[in-house]
C-alpha positions, 0 to 999 in steps of 0.5 A, spaced: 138 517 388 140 523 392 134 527 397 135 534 397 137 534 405 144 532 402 143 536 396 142 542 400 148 539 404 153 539 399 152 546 397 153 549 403 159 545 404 161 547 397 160 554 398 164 553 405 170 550 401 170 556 396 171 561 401 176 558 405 180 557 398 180 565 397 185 567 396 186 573 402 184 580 401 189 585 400 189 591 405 189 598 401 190 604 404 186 609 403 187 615 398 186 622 400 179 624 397 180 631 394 174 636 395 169 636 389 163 640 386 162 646 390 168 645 396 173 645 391 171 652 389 173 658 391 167 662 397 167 668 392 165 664 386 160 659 391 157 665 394 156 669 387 153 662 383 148 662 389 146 669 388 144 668 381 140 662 383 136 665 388 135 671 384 132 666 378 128 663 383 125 668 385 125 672 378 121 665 376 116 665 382 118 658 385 122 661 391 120 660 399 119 667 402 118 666 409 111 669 412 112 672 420 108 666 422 112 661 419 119 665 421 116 664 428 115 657 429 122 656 426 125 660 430 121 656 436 123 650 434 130 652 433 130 655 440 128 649 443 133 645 440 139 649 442 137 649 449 134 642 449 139 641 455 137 645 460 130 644 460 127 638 464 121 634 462 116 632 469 113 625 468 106 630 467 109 632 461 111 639 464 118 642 462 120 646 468 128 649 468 133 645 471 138 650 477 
C-alpha cells in the first residue's frame, strides 16, 4: 500500500530522471529574417496602397478627421513628451524649467 507522500515523491523523481536523460539541445543559428508585408515593398507602391485606403475611408465616412480641439491636446501631449527632460516636477506638483 502506497500513500500519496511517496506517490508525489516518485513522480517528481521520475521527472527529474526524464530530464536529466534528454539528450542536449542543439544550438542553432539564427537565419536572417527578410522583410515582410509592407517593408518588403517598394515606398512608392506603400505610399499609393495608403493613399487609396485613406481615400475609401474617407469616401465611406469612417475616417478620423481631427477637430482644432483635438489637434490641440495632441500637439500639447506630444510637446510634453519631447521635453519631458527638461522640466523638473517640485514636490507640491508644480513643474518649474530646469537652468
Amino acid at each position: 500500500m502506497t500513500t500519496a507522500a511517496s506517490e508525489h515523491t516518485t513522480q517528481s523523481d521520475n521527472r527529474a530522471k526524464a530530464v536529466s536523460t534528454a539528450p542536449e539541445a542543439k544550438v542553432v543559428e539564427a537565419k536572417p529574417r527578410k522583410p515582410r508585408g509592407f517593408a518588403a515593398m517598394d515606398r512608392t507602391l506603400v505610399s499609393e496602397i495608403s493613399r487609396k485606403g485613406g481615400k475609401a475611408a474617407h469616401s465611406a465616412g469612417t475616417a478620423h478627421e481631427f477637430t482644432s480641439e483635438e489637434a490641440r491636446i495632441a500637439g500639447r501631449k506630444g510637446g510634453r513628451a519631447a521635453h519631458a527632460n527638461r522640466r523638473v516636477q517640485t514636490a507640491s506638483g508644480e513643474e518649474i524649467a530646469k537652468s
